[in-house]
C-alpha positions as a Python dict, from the first residue, in 0.01 Angstrom:
ca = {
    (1, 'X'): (0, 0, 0),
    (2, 'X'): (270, 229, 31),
    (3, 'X'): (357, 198, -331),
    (4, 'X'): (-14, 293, -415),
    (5, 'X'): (-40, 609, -182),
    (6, 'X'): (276, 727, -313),
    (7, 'X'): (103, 728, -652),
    (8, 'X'): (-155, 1018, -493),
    (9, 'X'): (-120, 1360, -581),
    (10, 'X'): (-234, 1647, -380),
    (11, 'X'): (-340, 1962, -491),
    (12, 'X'): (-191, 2219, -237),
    (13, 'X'): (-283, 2518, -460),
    (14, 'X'): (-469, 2824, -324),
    (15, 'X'): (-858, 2738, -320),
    (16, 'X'): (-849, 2344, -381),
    (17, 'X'): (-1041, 2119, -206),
    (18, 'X'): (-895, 2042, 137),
    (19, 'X'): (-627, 1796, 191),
    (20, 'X'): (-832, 1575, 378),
    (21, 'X'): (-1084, 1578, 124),
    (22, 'X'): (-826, 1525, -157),
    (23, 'X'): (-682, 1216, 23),
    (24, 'X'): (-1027, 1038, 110),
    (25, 'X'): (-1109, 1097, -279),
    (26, 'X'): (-808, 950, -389),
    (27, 'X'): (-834, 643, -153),
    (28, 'X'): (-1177, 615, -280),
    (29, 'X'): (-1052, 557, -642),
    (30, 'X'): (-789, 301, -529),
    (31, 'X'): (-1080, 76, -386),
    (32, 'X'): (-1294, 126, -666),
    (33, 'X'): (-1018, 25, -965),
    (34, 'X'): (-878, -258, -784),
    (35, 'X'): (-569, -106, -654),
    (36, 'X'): (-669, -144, -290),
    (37, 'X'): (-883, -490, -261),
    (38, 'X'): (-1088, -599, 27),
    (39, 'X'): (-903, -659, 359),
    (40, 'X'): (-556, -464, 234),
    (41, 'X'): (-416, -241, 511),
    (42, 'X'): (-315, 80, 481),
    (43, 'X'): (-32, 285, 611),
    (44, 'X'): (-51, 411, 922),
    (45, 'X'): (-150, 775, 933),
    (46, 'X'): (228, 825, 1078),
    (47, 'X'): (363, 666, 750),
    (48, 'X'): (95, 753, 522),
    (49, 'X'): (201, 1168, 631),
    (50, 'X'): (538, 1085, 582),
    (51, 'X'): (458, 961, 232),
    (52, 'X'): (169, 1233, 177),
    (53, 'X'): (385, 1511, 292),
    (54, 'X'): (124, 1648, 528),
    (55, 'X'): (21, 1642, 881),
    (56, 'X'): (-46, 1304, 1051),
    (57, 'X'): (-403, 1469, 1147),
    (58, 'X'): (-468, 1570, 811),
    (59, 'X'): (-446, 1160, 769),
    (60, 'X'): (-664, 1040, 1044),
    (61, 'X'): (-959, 1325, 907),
    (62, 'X'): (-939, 1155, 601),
    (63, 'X'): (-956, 763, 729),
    (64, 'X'): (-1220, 884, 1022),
    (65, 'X'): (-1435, 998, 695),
    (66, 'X'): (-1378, 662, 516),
    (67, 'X'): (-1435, 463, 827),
    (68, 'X'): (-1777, 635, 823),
    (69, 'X'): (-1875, 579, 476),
    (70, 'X'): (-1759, 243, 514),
    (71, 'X'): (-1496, 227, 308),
    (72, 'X'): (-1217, 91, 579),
    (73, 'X'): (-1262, -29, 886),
    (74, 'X'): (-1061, 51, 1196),
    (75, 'X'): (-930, -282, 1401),
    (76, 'X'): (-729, -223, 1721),
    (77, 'X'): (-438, -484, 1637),
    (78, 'X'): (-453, -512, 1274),
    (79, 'X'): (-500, -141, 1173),
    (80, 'X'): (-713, 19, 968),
    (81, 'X'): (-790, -218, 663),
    (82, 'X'): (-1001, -194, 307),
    (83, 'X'): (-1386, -326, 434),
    (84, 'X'): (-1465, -650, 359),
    (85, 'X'): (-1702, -699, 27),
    (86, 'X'): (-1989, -870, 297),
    (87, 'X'): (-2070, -607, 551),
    (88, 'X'): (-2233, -861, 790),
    (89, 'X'): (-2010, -967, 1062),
    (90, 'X'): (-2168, -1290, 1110),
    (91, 'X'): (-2373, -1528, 922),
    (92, 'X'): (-2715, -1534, 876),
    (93, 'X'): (-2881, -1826, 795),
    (94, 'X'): (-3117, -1860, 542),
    (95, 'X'): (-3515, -1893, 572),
    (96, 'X'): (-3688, -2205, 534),
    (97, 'X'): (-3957, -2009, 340),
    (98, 'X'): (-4065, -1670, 290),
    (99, 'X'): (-4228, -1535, 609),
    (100, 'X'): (-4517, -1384, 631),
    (101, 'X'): (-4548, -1048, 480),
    (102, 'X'): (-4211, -1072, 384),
    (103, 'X'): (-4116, -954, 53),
    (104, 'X'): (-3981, -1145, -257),
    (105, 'X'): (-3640, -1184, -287),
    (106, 'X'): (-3527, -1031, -634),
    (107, 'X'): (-3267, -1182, -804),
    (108, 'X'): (-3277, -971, -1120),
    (109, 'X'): (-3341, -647, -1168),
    (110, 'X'): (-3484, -525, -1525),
    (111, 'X'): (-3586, -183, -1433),
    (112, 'X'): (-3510, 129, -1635),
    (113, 'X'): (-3176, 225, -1552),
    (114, 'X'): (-3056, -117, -1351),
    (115, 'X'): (-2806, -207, -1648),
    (116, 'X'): (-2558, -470, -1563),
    (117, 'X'): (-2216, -380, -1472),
    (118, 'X'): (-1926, -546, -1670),
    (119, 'X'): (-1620, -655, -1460),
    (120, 'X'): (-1330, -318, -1575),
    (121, 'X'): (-1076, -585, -1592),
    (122, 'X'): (-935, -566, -1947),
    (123, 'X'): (-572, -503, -2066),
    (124, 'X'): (-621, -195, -2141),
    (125, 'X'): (-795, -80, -1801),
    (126, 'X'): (-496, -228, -1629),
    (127, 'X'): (-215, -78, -1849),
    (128, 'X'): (-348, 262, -1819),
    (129, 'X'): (-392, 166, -1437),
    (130, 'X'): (5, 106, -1394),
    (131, 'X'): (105, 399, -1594),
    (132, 'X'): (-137, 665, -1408),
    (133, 'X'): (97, 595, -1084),
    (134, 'X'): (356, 781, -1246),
    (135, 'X'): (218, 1181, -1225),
    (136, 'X'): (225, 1335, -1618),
    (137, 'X'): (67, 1234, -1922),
    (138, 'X'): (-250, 1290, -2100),
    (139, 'X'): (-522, 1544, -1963),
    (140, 'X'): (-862, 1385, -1929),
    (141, 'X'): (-1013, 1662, -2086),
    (142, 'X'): (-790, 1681, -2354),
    (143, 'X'): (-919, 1234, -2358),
    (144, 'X'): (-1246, 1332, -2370),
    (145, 'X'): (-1260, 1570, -2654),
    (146, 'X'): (-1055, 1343, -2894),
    (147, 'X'): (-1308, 1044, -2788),
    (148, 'X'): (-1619, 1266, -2815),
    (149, 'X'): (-1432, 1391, -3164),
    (150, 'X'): (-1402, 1034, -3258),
    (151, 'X'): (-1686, 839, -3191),
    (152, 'X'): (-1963, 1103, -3174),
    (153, 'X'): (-1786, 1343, -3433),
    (154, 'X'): (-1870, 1633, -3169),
    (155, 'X'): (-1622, 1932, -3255),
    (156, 'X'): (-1504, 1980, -2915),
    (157, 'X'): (-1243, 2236, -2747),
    (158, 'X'): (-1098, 2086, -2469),
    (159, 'X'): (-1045, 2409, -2300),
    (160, 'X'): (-1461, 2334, -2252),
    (161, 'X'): (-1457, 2000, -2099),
    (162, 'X'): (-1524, 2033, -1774),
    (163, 'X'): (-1486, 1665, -1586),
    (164, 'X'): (-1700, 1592, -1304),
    (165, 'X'): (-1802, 1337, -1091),
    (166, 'X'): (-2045, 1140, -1296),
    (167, 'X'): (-2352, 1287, -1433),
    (168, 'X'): (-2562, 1360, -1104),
    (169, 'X'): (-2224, 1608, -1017),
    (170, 'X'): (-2275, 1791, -1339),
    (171, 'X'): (-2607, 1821, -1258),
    (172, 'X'): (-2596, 1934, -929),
    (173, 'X'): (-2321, 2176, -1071),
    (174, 'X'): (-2539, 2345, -1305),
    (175, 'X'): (-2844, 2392, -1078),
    (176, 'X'): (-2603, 2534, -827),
    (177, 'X'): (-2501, 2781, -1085),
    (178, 'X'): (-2877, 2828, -1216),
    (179, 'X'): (-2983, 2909, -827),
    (180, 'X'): (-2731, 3206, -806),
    (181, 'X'): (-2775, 3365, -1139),
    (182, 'X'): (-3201, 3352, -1016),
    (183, 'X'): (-3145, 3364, -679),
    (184, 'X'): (-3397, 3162, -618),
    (185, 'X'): (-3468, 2793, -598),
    (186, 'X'): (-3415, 2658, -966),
    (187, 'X'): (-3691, 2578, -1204),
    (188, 'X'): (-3685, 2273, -1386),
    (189, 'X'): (-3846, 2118, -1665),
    (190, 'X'): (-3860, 1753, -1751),
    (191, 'X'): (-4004, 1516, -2015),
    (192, 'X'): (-4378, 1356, -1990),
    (193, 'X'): (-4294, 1088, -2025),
    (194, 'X'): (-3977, 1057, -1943),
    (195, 'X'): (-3698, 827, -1711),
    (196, 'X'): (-3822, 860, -1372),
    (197, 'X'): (-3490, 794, -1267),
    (198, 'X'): (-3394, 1154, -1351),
    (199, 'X'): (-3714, 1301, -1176),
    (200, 'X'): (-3604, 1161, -906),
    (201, 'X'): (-3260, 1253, -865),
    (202, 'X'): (-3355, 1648, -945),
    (203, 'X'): (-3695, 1603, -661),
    (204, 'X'): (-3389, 1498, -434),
    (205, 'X'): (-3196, 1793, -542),
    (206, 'X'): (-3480, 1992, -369),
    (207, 'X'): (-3557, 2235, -695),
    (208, 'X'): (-3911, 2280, -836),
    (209, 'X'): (-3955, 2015, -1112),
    (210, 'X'): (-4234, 2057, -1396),
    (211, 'X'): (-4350, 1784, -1608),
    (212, 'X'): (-4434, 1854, -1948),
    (213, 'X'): (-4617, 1653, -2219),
    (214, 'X'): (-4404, 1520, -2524),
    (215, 'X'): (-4605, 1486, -2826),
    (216, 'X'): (-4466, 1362, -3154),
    (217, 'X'): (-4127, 1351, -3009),
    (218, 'X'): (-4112, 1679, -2873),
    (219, 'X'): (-4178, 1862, -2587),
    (220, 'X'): (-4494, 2073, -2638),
    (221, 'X'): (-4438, 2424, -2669),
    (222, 'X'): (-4724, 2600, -2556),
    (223, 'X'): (-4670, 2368, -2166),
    (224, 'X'): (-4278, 2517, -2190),
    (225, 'X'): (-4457, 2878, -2201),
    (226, 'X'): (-4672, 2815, -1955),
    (227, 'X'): (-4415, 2687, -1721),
    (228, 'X'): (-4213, 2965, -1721),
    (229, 'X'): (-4002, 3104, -1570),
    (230, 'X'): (-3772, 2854, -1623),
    (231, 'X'): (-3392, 2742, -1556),
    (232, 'X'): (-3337, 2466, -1758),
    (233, 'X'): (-3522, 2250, -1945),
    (234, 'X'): (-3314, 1916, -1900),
    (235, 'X'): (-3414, 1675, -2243),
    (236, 'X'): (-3278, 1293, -2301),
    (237, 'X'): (-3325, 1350, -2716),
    (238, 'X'): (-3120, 1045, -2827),
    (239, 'X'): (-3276, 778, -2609),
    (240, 'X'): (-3662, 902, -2497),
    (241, 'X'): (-3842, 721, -2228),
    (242, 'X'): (-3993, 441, -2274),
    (243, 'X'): (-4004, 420, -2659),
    (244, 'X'): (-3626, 422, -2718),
    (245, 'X'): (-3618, 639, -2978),
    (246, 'X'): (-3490, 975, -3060),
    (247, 'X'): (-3638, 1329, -3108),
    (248, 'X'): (-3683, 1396, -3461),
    (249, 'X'): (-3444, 1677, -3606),
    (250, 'X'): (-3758, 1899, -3624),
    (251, 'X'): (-3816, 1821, -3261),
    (252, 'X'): (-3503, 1967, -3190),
    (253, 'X'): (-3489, 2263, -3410),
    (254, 'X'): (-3815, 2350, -3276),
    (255, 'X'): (-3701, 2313, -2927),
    (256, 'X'): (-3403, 2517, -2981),
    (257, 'X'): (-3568, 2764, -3130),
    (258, 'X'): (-3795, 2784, -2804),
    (259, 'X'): (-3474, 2809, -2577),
    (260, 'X'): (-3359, 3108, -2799),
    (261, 'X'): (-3662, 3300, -2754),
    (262, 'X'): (-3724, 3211, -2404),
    (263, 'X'): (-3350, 3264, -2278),
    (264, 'X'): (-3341, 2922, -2090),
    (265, 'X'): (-3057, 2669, -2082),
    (266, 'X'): (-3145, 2324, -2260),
    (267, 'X'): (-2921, 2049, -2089),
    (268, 'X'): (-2931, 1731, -2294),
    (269, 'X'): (-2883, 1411, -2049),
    (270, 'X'): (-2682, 1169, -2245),
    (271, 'X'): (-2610, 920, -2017),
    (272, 'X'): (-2587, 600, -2219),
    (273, 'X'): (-2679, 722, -2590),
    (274, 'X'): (-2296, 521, -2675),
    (275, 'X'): (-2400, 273, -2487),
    (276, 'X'): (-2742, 185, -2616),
    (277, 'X'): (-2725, 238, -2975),
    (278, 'X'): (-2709, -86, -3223),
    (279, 'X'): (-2638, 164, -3510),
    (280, 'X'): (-2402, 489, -3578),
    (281, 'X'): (-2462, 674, -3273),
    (282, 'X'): (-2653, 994, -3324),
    (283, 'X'): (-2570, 1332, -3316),
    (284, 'X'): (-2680, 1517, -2993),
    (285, 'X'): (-2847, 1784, -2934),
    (286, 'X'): (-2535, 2016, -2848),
    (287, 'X'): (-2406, 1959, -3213),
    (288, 'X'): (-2667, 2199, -3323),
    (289, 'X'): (-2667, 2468, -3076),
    (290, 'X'): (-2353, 2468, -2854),
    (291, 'X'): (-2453, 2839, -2752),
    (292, 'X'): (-2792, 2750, -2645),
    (293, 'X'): (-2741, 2356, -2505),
    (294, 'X'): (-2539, 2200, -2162),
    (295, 'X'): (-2395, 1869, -2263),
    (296, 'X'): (-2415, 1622, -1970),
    (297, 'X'): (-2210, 1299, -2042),
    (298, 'X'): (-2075, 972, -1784),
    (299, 'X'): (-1866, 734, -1832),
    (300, 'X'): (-2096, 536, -1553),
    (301, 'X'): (-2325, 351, -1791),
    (302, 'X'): (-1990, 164, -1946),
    (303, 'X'): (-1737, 166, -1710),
    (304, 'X'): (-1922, 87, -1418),
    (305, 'X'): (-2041, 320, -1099),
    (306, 'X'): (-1764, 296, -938),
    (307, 'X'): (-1576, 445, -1196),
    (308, 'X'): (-1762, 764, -1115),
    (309, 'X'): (-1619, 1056, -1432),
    (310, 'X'): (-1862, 1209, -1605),
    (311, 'X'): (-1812, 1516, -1796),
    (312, 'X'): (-1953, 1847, -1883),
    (313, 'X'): (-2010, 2090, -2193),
    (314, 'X'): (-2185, 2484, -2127),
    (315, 'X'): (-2199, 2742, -2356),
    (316, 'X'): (-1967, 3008, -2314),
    (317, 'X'): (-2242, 3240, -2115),
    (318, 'X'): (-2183, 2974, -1816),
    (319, 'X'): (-1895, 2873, -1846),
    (320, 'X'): (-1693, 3159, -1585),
    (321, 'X'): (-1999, 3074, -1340),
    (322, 'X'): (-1958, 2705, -1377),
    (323, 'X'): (-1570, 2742, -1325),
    (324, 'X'): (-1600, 2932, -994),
    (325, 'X'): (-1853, 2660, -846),
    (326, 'X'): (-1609, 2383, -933),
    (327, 'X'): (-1297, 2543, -805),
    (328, 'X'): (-1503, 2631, -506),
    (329, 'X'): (-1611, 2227, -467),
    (330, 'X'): (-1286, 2121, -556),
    (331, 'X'): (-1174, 1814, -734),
    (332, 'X'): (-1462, 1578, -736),
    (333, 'X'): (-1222, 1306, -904),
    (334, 'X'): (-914, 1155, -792),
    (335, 'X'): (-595, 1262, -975),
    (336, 'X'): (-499, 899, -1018),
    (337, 'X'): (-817, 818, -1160),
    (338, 'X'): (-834, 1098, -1405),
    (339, 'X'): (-483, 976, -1518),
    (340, 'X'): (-610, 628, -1597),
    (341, 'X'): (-900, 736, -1746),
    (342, 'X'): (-749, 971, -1987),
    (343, 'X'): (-489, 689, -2044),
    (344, 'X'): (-773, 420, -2155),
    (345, 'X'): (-958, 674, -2373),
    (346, 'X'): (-625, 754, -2559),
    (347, 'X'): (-563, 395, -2607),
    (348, 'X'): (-851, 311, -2760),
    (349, 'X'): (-983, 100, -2490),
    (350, 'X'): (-1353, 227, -2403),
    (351, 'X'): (-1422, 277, -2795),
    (352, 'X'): (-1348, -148, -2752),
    (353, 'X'): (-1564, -193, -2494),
    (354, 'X'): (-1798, 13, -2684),
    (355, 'X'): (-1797, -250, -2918),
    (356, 'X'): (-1858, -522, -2728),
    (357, 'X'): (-2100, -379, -2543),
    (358, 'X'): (-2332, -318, -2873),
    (359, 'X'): (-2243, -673, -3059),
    (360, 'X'): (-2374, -792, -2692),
    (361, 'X'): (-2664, -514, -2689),
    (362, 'X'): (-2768, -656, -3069),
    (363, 'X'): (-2734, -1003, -3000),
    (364, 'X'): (-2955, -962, -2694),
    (365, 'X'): (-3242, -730, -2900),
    (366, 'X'): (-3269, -1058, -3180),
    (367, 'X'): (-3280, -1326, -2906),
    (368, 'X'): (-3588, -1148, -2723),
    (369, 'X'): (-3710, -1061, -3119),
    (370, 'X'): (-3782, -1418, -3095),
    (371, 'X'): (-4037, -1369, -2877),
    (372, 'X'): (-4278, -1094, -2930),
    (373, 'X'): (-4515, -1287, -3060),
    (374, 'X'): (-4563, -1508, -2768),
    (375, 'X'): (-4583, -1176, -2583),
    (376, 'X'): (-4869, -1036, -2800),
    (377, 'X'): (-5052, -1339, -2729),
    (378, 'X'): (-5120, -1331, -2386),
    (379, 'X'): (-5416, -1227, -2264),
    (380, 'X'): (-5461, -830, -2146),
    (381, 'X'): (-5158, -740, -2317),
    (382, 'X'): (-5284, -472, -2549),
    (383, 'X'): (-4954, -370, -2745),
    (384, 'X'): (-4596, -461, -2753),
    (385, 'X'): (-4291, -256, -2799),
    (386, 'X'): (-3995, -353, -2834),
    (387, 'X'): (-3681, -31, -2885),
    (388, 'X'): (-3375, -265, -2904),
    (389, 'X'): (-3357, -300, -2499),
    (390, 'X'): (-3676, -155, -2395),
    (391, 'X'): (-3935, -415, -2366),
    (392, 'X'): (-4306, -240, -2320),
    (393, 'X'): (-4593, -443, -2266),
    (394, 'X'): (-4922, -198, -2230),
    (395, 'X'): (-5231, -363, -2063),
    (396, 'X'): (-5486, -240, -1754),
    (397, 'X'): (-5323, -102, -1398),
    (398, 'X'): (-5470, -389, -1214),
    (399, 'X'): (-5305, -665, -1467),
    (400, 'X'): (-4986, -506, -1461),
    (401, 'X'): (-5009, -480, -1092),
    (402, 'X'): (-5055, -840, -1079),
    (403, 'X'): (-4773, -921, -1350),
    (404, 'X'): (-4527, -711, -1153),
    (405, 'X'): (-4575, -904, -820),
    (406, 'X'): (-4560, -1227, -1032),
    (407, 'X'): (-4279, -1172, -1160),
    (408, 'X'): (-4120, -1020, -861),
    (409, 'X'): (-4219, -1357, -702),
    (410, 'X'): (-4018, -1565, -929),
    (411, 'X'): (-3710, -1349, -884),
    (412, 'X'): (-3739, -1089, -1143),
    (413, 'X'): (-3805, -710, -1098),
    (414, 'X'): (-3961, -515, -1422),
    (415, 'X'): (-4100, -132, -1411),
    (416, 'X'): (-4448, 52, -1356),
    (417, 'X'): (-4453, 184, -1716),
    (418, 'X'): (-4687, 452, -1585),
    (419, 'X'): (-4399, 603, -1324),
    (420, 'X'): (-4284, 773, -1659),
    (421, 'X'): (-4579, 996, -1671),
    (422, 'X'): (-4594, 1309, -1398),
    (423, 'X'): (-4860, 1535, -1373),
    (424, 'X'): (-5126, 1336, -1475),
    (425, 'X'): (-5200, 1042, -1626),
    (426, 'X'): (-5006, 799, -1867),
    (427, 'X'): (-4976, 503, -1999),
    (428, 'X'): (-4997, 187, -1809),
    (429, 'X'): (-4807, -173, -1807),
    (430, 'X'): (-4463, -311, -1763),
    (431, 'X'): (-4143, -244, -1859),
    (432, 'X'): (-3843, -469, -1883),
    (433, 'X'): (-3475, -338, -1938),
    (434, 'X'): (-3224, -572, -2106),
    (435, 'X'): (-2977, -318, -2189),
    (436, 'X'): (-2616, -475, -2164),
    (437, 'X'): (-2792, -813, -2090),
    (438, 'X'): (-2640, -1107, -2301),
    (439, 'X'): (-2882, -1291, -2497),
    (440, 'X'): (-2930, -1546, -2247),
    (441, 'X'): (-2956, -1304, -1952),
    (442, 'X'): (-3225, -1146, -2173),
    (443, 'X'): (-3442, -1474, -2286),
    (444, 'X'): (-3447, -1595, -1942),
    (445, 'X'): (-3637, -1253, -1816),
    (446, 'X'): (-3853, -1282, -2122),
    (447, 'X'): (-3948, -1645, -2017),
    (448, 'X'): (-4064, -1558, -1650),
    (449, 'X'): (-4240, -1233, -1796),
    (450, 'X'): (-4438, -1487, -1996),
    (451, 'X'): (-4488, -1736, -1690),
    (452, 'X'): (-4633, -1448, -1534),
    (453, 'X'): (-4892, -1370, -1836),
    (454, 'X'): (-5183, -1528, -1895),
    (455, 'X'): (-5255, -1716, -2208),
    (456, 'X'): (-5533, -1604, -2408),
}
């Protein structure tokens, strides 16, 4: 371990994020790419100062703030140590049978944005791994422009890339910037339907969320004018919820337009538009109005969660406000980790996983093609749509209600299609997510979704 902390570097500049703060982020990132694996010790906070070049309190602020988020535990003889993988401390035995009123146990989750994660354990993960312990080399942003340049043919300064945290960071940057330029709490406008997922995340955010109705692809303008004021209107255009598909180009102009007129920030939530796509992905949104559109990108949906890198593109009207909230948050990702990441991008090593992760994503959508028709046969099911990954079966609120707990019975969770409507009401049904499922992980949901239909 002392190897691997000498691989951390601080920040000491005026206005960074405190050392404590820096050193907990970085030992964060060593648990989370393998480089510190469950039960390792770490340096004592004498020896990790010595190595760290700080104060040996600096040290213990930083483990007493991992030992809370559970990151290491503390042990009296032993030290402090990486926390086990199980957090129990002792076995639990197993029920007999499910007790009553207890719930199902889920085994698989198919819900819209429960995507697998894919062990980060390739070559190229690990080379760029060993080389970010050496301080130097490529700039994530600099990574991140070339790859956006590359495989989304985005035009992209670098100087613009702003690298967060994942996407909820970027987020949470841009309504912290929105609630000083209004100075009040920010105003946010959503899709209708849309991923719930997102409502959720901005309701938690504690700003003022307003649902409006997408018709035809778009969002309708005369419910954007009667929401206003307005912040930002935050829009998923490559990948709408739940039909899959994208906003038609006249969708956009239209909505860009709008955001012109009306002086509000569009922020277009990409989160796994390379990810999903079978074909070419699409251009976004930002392509055709950098001026007028926020970019919001992670690296989450591919890498994995623990990963946690997202990154961030603002017209140039924010971009001075956006820079003083970061630099007033700090870093909110480990040196070493940047390094790695920027590393893997150059290589070529997430446009490879890319790959794989659509041959896998394409392979899956023909296996469950396989069976639509079975699906369209049983009885209440009133239409079936199928977006590549999205699987949406429409029938009455009390027969999906039943379906649900059916299939939650036999192991597997699927969606209330309805949670994608707000403000009044939607559609109804289920909805089952095999994004990044391999065919078999797919066809095996699709068979106890049909065990829970009735035939006809």
């Amino acid at each position: 371990m002392h190897d691997a902390l000498a691989t951390v570097t601080l920040d000491r500049a005026t206005g960074s994020a405190p050392l404590p703060t820096q050193i907990a982020a970085a030992l964060r990132a060593l648990v989370a790419t393998g480089a510190l694996a469950s039960g390792d010790a770490v340096p004592s906070s004498r020896a990790a100062a010595r190595t760290l070049a700080v104060s040996r309190g600096t040290v213990t602020a930083a483990y007493d703030q991992l030992v809370a988020e559970g990151y290491l535990v503390a042990r009296d003889r032993s030290g402090v140590r990486v926390a086990p993988r199980l957090l129990a401390t002792t076995p639990r035995s197993e029920p007999k049978g499910p007790g009553r009123g207890a719930p199902p146990r889920v085994h698989a989750d198919f819900t819209a944005g429960a995507e697998p994660e894919r062990p980060l354990d390739d070559a190229a993960w690990r080379s760029a791994l060993r080389a970010a312990v050496a301080p130097g080399g490529p700039q994530l942003e600099d990574a991140v422009a070339q790859h956006l340049r590359l495989v989304r043919a985005m035009a992209v300064p670098a100087a613009t890339v702003v690298v967060t945290a994942g996407a909820r960071a970027g987020l949470a940057l841009l309504l912290g910037v929105a609630a000083r330029r209004s100075g009040r709490t920010p105003r946010v406008a959503v899709e209708s339907p849309g991923f719930p997922g997102l409502r959720r995340v901005l309701e938690a955010l504690a700003v003022d969320v307003i649902p409006v109705p997408v018709r035809e692809g778009g969002m309708d303008a005369a419910a954007l004018d009667a929401a206003l004021p307005l912040d930002l209107v935050v829009v998923t255009p490559n990948h709408q919820f739940p039909s899959g598909t994208s906003m038609p180009v006249a969708a956009r102009q239209a909505l860009i337009a709008w955001a012109t007129r009306s002086g509000v920030l569009l922020v277009e939530d990409d989160y796994d538009s390379e990810y999903r796509h079978l074909g070419p992905p699409l251009p976004p949104l930002w392509s055709l109005a950098p001026d007028r559109v926020a970019h919001l990108g992670t690296f989450s949906a591919v890498l994995g969660r623990d990963i946690g890198t997202g990154y961030l593109l603002v017209p140039p009207s924010w971009a001075d406000d956006l820079a003083a909230a970061r630099q007033a948050l700090g870093a909110g990702v480990a040196p070493l980790l940047q390094r790695a990441l920027a590393r893997y991008l150059q290589a070529g090593g997430l446009k490879r996983r890319l790959g794989r992760a659509r041959r896998r994503s394409s392979a899956a959508a023909e296996a469950v093609a396989g069976h639509l028709d079975a699906l369209r046969a049983a009885a209440g099911v009133s239409s079936v749509t199928d977006s590549g990954h999205l699987l949406v079966l429409e029938m009455g609120p009390a027969e999906a209600a039943r379906v649900r707990d059916a299939c939650a019975a036999a192991g597997l969770r699927v969606a209330d299609l309805a949670e994608g409507w707000a403000g009044g009401p939607g559609r109804t049904g289920v909805l089952l997510n095999y994004g990044g499922r391999t065919p078999e992980e797919a066809t095996s949901a699709v068979a106890t979704l049909l065990r829970a239909l009735r035939p006809r």
